[in-house]
N, C-alpha and C positions, 0 to 999 in steps of 0.2 A: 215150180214150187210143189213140194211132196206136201200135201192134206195131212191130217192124222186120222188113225184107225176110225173114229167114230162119226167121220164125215161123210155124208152121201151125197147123192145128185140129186138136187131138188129142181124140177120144172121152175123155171121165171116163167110164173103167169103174169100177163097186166090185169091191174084193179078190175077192170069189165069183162075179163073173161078167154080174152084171146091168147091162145096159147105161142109161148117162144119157142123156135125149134132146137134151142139151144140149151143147156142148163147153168145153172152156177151151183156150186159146191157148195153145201151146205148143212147142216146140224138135218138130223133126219126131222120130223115133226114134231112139235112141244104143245104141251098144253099152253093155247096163248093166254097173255095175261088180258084182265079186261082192259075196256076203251082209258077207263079212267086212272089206270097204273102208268097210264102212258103219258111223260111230259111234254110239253109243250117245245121244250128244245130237242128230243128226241127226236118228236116228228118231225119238224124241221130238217133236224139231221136224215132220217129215211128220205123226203124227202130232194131233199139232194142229192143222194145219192141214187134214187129210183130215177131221180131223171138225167143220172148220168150214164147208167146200167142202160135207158132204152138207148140214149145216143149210141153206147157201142148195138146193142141189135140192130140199130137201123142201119148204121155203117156195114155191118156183117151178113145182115138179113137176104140181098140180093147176091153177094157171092155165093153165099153158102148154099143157096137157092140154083144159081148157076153153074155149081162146079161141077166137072165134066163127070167123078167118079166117087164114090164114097169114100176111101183115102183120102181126098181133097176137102171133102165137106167134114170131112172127123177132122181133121187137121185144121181147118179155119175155127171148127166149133171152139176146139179147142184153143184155140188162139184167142175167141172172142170171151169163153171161157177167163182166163186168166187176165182180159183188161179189167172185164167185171168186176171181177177178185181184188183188183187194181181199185178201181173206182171208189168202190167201196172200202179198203182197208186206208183210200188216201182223204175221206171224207169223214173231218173232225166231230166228234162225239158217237162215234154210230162203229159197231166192228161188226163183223160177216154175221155169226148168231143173231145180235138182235133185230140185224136187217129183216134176214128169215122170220125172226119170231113176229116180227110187225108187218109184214111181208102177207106173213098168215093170217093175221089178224085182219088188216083189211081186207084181204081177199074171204074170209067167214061174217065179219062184223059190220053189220051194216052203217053204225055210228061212226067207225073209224075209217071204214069207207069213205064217207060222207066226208070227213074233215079234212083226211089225205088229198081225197079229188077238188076238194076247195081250196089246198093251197098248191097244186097243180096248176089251177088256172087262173093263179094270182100271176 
């Protein structure tokens, strides 16, 4: 899948802070919008899709960790890379951008934090 020009590699942080060694391609950074621009079917929709994004890190996490050579770990990244992209472009109401842009927001916004990580562990 060819990106277009204006897309970077953005770190997938999780909401607490731990970083993924991996990235997903993504809108460079946006001014996020606030907590309360944000509907109530969107997060849902992030949600689902954040928790399909770590299932692939976790599936990837130990290869990628064990591979013999960097060839091999750019190679898997990249593999793991494009399910994400996957996950995400197959999870209804939600496309790659406003993943990012809500992505950001809970990771700066302590409220939308709050909300995300509550319907996390519904």
């Amino acid at each position: 899948m060819k990106l277009s020009g204006n897309l970077k590699t953005l770190a997938v942080v999780g909401l607490m802070g731990s970083a993924m060694p991996f990235a997903v391609p993504a809108l460079a950074q946006q001014d996020a919008p606030a907590t309360s621009e944000v509907s109530e079917t969107e997060i849902d929709a992030f949600v689902t899709a954040y928790r399909g994004v770590n299932q692939v890190y976790a599936e990837y996490e130990a290869p990628i960790a064990e591979a013999g050579d960097e060839a091999s770990q750019t190679a898997l990244q990249q593999e793991a890379q494009q399910k994400m992209n996957e996950v995400i472009d197959e999870t209804p109401g939600i496309d790659l951008d406003r993943y990012v842009t809500l992505l950001n927001l809970a990771q700066t916004d302590e409220q939308m934090r709050a909300i995300v990580v509550a319907k996390l562990e519904e």
